[in-house]
C-alpha positions in Angstrom: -7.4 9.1 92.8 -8.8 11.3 89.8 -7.0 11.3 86.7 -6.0 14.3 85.5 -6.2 15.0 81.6 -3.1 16.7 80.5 -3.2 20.1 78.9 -1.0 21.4 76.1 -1.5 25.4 75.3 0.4 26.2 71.7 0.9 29.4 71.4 3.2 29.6 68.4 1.0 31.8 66.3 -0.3 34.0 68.9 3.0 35.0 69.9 4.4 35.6 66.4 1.3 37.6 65.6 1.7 39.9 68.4 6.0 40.0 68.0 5.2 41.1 64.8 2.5 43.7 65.7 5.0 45.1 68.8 7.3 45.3 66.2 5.5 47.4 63.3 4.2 49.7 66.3 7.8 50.4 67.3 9.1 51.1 63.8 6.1 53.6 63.2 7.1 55.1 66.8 10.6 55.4 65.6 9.9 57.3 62.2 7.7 59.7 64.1 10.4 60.3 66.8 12.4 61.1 63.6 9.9 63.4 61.8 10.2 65.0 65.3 13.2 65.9 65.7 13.9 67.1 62.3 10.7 69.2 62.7 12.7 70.5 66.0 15.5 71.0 64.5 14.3 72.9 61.5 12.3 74.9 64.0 15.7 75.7 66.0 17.5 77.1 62.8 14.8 79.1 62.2 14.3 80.9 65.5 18.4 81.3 65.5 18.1 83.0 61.9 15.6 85.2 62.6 17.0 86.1 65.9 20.4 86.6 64.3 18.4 89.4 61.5 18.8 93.0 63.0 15.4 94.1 63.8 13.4 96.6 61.1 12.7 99.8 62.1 9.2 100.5 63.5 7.6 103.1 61.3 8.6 105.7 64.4 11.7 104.8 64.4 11.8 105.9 60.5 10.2 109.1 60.5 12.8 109.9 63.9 15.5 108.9 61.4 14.6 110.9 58.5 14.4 113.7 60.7 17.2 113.5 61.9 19.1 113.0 58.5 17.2 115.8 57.3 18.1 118.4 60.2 21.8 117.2 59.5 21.7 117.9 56.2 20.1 121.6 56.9 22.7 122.2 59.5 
């Protein structure tokens, strides 16, 4: 029989290296999520505001109005 040489693989390092690498990769994912949905949210607030502000008059609409007050005002 052939005698086999016994292998031993240590891995300590490697492993802690790329634990520690998963981990700093999911932390920067997490902040950006965050930045995200504050940026979404922001974003949301806005577009209720502005959908809540009556609309201004288009320059039409304006001279129809002042012609209207005035023709009130004559009559």
């Amino acid at each position: 029989m052939s005698k086999k040489s016994k292998i031993t693989i240590t891995r300590a390092e490697d492993f802690s290296e790329i634990e520690t690498e998963l981990s700093d990769a999911m932390e920067y994912l997490d902040e950006t999520n965050q930045r995200i949905a504050t940026m979404l949210r922001e974003h949301a607030l806005t577009s209720a505001e502005e959908a809540e502000k009556p609309a201004m008059p288009t320059e039409e609409e304006n001279t129809s109005q002042d012609k209207a007050a005035t023709n009130r005002q004559d009559g």
